[in-house]
C-alpha positions as protocol buffer text, in pm:
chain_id: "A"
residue {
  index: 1
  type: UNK
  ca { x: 15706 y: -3585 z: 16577 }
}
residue {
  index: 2
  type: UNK
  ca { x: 15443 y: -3553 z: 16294 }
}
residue {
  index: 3
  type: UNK
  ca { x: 15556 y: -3585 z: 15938 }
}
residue {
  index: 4
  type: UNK
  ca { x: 15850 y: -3811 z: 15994 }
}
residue {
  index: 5
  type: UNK
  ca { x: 15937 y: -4065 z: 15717 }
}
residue {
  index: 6
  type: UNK
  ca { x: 16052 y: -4381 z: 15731 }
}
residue {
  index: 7
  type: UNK
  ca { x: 16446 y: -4409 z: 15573 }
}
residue {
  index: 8
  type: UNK
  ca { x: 16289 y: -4676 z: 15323 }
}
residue {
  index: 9
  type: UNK
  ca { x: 16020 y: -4433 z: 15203 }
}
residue {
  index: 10
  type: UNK
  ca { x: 16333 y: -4203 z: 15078 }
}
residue {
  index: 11
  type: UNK
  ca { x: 16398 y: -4439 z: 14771 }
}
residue {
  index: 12
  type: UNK
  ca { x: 16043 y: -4356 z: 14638 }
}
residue {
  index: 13
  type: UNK
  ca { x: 15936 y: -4074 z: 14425 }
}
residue {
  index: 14
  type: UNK
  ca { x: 15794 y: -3785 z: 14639 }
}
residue {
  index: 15
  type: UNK
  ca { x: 15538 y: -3605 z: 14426 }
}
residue {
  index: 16
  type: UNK
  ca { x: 15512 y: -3243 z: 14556 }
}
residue {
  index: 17
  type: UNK
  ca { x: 15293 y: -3046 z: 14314 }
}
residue {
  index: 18
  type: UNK
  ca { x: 15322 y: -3289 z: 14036 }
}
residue {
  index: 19
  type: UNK
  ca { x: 15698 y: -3280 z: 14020 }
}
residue {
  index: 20
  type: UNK
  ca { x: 15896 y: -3589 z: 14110 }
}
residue {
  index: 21
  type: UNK
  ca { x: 16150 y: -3534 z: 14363 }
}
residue {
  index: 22
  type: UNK
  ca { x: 16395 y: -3861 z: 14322 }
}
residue {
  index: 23
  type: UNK
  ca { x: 16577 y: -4003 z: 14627 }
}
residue {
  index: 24
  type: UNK
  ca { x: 16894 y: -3911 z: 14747 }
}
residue {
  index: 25
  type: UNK
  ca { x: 17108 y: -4264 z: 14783 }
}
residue {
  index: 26
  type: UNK
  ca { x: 17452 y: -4082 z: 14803 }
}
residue {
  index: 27
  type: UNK
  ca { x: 17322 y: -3987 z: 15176 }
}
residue {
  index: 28
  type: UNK
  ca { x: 17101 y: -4228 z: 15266 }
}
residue {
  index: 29
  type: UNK
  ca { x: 17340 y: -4430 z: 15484 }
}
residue {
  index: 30
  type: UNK
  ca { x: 17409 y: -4144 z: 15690 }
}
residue {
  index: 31
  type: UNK
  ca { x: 17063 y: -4004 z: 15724 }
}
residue {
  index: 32
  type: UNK
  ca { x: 16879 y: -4143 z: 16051 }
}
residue {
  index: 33
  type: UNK
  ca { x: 16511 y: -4008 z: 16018 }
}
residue {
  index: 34
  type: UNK
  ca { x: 16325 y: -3760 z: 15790 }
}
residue {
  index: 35
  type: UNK
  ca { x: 16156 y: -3498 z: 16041 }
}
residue {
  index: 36
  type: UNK
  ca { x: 16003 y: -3226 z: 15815 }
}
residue {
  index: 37
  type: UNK
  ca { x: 15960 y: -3326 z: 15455 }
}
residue {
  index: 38
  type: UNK
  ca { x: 16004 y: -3149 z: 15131 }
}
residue {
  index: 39
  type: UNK
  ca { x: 15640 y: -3083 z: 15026 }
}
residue {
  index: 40
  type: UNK
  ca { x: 15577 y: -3018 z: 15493 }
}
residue {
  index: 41
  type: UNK
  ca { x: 15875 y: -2731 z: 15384 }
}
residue {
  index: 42
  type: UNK
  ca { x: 15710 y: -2586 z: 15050 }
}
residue {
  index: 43
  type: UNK
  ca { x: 15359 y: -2553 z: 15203 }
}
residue {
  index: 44
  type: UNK
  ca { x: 15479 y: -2381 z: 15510 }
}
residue {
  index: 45
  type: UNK
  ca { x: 15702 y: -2159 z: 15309 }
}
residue {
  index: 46
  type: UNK
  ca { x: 15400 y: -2044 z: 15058 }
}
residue {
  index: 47
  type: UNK
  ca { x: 15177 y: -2007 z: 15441 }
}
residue {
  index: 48
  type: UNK
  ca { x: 15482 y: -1753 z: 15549 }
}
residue {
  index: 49
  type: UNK
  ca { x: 15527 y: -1556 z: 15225 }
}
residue {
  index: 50
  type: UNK
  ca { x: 15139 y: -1504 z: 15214 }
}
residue {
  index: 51
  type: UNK
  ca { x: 15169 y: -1343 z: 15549 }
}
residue {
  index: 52
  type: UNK
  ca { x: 15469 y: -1163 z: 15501 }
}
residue {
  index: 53
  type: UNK
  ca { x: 15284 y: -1003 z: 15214 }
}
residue {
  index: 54
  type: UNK
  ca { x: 15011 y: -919 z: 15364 }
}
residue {
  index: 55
  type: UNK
  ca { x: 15205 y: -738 z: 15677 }
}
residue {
  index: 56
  type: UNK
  ca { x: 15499 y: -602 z: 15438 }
}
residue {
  index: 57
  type: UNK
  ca { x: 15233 y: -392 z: 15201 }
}
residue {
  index: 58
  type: UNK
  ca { x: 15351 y: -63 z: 15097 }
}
residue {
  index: 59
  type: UNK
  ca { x: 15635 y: -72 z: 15311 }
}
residue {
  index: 60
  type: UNK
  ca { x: 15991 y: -65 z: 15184 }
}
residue {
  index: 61
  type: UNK
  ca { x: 16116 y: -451 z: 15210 }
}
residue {
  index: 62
  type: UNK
  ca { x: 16469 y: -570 z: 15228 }
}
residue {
  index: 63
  type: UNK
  ca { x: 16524 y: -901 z: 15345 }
}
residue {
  index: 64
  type: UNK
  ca { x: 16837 y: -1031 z: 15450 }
}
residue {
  index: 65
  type: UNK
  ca { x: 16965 y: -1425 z: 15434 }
}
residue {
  index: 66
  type: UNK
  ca { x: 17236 y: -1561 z: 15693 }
}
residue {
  index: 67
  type: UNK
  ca { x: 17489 y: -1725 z: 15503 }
}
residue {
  index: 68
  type: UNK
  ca { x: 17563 y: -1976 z: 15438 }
}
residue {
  index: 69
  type: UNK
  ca { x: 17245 y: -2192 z: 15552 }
}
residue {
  index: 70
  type: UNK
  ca { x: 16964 y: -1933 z: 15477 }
}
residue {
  index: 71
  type: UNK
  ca { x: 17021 y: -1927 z: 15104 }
}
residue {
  index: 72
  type: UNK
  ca { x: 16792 y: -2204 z: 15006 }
}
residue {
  index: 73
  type: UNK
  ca { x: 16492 y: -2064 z: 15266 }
}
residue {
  index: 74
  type: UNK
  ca { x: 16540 y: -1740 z: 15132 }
}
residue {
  index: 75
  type: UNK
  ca { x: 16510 y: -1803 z: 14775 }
}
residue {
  index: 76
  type: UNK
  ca { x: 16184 y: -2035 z: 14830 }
}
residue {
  index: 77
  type: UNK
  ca { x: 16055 y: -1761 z: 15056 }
}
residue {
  index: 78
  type: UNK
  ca { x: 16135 y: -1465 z: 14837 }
}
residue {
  index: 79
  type: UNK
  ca { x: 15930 y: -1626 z: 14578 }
}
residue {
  index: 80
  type: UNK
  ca { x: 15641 y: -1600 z: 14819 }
}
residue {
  index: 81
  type: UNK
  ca { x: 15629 y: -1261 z: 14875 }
}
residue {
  index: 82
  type: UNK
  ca { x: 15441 y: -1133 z: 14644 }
}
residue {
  index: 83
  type: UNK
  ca { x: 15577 y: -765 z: 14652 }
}
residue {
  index: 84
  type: UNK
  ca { x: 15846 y: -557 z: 14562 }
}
residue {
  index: 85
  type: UNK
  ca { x: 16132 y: -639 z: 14754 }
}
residue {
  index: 86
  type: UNK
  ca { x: 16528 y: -625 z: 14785 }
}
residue {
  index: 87
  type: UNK
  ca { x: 16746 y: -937 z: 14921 }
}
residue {
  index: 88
  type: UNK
  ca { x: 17081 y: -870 z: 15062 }
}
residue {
  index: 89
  type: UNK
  ca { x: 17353 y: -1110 z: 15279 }
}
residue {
  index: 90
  type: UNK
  ca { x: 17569 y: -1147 z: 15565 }
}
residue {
  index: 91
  type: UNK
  ca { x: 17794 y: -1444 z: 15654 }
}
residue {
  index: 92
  type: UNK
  ca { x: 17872 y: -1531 z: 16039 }
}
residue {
  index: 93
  type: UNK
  ca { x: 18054 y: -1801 z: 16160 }
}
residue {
  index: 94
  type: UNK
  ca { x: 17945 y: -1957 z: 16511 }
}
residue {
  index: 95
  type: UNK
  ca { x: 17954 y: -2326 z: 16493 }
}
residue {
  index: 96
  type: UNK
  ca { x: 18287 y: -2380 z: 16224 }
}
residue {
  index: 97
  type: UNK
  ca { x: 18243 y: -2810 z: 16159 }
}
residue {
  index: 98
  type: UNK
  ca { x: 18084 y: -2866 z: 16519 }
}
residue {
  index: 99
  type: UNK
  ca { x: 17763 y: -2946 z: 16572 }
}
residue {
  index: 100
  type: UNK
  ca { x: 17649 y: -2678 z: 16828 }
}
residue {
  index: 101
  type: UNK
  ca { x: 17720 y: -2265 z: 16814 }
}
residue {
  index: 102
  type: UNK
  ca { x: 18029 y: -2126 z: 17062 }
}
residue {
  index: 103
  type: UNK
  ca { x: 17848 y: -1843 z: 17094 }
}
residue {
  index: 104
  type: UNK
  ca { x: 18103 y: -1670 z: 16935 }
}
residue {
  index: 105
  type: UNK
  ca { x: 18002 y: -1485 z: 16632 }
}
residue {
  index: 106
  type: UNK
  ca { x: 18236 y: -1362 z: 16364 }
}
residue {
  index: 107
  type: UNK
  ca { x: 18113 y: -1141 z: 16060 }
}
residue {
  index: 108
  type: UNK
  ca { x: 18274 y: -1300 z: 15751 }
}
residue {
  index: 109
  type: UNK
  ca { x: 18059 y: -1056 z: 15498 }
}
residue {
  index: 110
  type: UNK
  ca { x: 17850 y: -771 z: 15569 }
}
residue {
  index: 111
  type: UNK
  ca { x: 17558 y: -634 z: 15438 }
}
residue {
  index: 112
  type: UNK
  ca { x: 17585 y: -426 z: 15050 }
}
residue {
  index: 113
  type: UNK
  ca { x: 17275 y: -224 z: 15171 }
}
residue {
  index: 114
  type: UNK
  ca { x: 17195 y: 86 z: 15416 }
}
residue {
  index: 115
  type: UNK
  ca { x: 16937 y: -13 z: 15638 }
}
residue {
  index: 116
  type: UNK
  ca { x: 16836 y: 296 z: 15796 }
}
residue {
  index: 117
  type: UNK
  ca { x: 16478 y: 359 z: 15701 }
}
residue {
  index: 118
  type: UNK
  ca { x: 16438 y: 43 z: 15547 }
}
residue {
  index: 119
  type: UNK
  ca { x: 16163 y: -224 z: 15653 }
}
residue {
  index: 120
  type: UNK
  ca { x: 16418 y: -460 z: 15720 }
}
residue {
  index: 121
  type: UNK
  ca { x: 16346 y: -869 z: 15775 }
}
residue {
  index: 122
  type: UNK
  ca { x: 16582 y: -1155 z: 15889 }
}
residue {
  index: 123
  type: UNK
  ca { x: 16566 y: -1499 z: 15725 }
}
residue {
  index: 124
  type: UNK
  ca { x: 16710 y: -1784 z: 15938 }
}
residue {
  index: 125
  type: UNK
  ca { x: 16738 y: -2088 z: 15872 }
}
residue {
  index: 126
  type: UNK
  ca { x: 16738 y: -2240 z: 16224 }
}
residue {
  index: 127
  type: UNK
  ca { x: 16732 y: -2065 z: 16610 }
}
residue {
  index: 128
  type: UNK
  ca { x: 16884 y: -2310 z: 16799 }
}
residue {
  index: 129
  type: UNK
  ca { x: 17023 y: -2142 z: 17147 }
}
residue {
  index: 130
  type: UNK
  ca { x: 16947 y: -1785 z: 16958 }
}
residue {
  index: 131
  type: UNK
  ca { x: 17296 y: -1634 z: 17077 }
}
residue {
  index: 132
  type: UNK
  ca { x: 17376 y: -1577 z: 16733 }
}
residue {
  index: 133
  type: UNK
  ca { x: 17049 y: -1428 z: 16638 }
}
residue {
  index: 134
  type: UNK
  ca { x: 17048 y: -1231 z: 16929 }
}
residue {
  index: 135
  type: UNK
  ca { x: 17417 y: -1050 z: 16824 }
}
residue {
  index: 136
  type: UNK
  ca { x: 17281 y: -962 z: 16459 }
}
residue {
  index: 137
  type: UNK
  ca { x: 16985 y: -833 z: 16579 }
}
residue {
  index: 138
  type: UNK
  ca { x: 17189 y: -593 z: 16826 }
}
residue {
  index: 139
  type: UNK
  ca { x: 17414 y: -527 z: 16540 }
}
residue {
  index: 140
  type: UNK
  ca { x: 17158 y: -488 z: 16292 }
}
residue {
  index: 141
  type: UNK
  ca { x: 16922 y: -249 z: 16533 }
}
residue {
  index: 142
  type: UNK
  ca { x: 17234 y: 13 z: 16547 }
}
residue {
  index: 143
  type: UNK
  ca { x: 17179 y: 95 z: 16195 }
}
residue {
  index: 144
  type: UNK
  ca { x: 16826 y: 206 z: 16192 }
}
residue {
  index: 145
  type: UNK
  ca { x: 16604 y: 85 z: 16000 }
}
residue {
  index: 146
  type: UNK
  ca { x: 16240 y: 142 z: 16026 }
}
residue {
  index: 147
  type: UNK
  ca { x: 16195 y: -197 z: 16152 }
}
residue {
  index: 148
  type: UNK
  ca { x: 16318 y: -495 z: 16235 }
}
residue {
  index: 149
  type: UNK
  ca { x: 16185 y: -862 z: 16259 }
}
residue {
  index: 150
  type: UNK
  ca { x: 16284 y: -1213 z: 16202 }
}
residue {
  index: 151
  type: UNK
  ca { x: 16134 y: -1534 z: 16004 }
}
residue {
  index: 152
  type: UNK
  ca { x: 16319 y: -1853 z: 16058 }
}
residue {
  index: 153
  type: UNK
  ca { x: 16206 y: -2225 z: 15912 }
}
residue {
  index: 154
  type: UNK
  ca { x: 16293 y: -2395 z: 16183 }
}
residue {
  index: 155
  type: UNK
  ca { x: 16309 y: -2325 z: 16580 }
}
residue {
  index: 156
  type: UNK
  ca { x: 16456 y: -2543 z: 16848 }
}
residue {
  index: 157
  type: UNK
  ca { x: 16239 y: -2600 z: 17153 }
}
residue {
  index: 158
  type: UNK
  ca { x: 16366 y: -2555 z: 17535 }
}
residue {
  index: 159
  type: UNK
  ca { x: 16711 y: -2449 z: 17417 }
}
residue {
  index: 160
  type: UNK
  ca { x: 16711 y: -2070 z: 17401 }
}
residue {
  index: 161
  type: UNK
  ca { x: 16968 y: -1954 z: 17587 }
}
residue {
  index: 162
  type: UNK
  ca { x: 16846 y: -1544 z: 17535 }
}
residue {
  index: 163
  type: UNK
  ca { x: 16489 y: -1429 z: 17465 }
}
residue {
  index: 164
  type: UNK
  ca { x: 16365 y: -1404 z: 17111 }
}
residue {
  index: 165
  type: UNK
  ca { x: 16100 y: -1246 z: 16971 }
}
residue {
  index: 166
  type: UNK
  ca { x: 16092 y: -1433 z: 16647 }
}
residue {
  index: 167
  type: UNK
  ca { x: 15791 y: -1336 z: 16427 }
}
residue {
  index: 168
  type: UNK
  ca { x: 15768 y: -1572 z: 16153 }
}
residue {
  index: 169
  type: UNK
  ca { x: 15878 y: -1959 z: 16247 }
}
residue {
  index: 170
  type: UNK
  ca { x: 15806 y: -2213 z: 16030 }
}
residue {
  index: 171
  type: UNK
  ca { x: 15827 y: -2554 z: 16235 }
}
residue {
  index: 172
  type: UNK
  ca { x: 15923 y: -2632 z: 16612 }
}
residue {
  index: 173
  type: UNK
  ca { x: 16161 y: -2938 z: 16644 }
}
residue {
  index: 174
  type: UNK
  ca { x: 16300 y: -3144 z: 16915 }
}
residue {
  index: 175
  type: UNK
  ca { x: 16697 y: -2987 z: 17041 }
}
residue {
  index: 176
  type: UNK
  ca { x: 16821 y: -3245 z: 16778 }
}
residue {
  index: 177
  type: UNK
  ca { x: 17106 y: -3148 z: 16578 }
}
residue {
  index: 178
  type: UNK
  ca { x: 16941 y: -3154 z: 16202 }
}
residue {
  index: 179
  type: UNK
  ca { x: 17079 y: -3125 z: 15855 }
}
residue {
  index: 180
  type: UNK
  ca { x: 16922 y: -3007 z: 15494 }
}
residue {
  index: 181
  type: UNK
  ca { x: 16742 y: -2753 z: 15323 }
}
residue {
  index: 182
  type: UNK
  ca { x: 17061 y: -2540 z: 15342 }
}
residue {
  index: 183
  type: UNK
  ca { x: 17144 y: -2707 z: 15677 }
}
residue {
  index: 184
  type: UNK
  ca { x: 17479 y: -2874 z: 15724 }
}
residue {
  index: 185
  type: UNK
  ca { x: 17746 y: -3108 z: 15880 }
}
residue {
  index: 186
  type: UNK
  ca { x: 18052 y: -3052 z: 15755 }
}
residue {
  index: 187
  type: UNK
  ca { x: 17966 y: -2817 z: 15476 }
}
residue {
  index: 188
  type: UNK
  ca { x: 17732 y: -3161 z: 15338 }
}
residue {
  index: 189
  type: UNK
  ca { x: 17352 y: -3217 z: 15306 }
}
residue {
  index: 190
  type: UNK
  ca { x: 17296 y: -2843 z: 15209 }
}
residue {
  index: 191
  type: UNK
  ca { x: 17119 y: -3013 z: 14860 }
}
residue {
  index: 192
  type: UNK
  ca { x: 16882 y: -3242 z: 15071 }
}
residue {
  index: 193
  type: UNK
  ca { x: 16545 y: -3129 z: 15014 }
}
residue {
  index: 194
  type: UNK
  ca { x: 16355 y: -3221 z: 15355 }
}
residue {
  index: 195
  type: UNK
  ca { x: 16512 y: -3191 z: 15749 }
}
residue {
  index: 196
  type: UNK
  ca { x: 16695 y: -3508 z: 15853 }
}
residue {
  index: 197
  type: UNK
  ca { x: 16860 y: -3615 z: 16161 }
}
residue {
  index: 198
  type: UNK
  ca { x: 17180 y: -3820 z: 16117 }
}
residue {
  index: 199
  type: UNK
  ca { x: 17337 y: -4140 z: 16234 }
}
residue {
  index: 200
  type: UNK
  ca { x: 17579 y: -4144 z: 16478 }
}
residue {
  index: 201
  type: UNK
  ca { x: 17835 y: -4326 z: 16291 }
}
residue {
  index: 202
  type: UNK
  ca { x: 17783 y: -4012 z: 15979 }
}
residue {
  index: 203
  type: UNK
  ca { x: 17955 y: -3754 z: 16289 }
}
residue {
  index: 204
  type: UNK
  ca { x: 18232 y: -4047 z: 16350 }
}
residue {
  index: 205
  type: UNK
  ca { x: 18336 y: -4086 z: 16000 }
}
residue {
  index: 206
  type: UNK
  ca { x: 18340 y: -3665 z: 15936 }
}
């Protein structure tokens, strides 16, 4: 896939708008390939937010993060729009320490806000087989807001087990199993800043 990085190229200095982003040794032994790297991230990001501002004008914005792996998209994003906006949460649980979702989804925290009326948008981090997406959308639809859509970074090819309509995506990756940015194994690699695959022996040892 374009834009992966060799492991060695990790213990160099990225420079991403003149800032110095130093390596991340603590995790190096357990990270198998780079796929999408930090300044690949911040550049699509900025691309999304201008859109989202230019489609979002005069309307009535709330945008809502997926705990716990959209907080770090949604901040980055949220500094992209450039419009007057309101950010609100809801945790699920559908994967617990495995690596792929049972399809069962729990609510763990629900929204502050009333969404009827409100221009409402979704921020996922990743749509792997969409099941989850696909019950907070249903969920989310019963309480009427004005509209509804959905902007995730990352989307998983060939694995959709429901059909999405998913408006804003930032990158299409392989049906790997992928870690950072606010992505996790184990409740680690949230910190990394880039999209990593891991060894096998890092899933052994958790």
């Amino acid at each position: 896939m374009e834009g992966r990085v060799a492991l060695s190229e990790l213990q160099k200095p990225i420079v991403v708008d003149d800032v110095e982003t130093p390596s991340f040794e603590a995790y190096e032994r357990d990270i198998e390939r780079v796929l999408i790297t930090e300044g690949q991230i911040k550049a699509k990001l900025r691309e999304l937010g201008d859109q989202i501002t230019e489609d979002y004008a005069g309307k009535d914005l709330l945008l809502i993060g997926v705990l716990k792996g959209a907080f770090v998209v949604m901040a980055d994003l949220a500094r992209h729009v450039r419009l007057p906006l309101e950010t609100d949460f809801m945790a699920v649980a559908s994967y617990g320490a495995a690596t792929k979702t049972s399809g069962v989804v729990r609510i763990l925290k629900d929204l502050d806000h009333d969404l009827e009326g409100r221009d409402v948008l979704l921020v996922e981090d990743i749509v792997d087989s969409g099941l989850t997406l696909a019950y907070l959308i249903k969920n989310l639809k019963g309480r009427r807001p004005a509209s509804l859509e959905v902007a995730a970074l990352l989307k998983k090819t060939g694995i959709q087990r429901v059909h999405l309509d998913v408006r804003y995506v930032g990158f299409e990756i392989p049906p790997d199993f992928v870690v950072g940015y606010g992505l996790d194994f184990a409740e680690k690699f949230r910190n990394l800043p880039y999209i990593a695959t891991l060894r096998p022996e890092a899933y052994a040892e958790a």
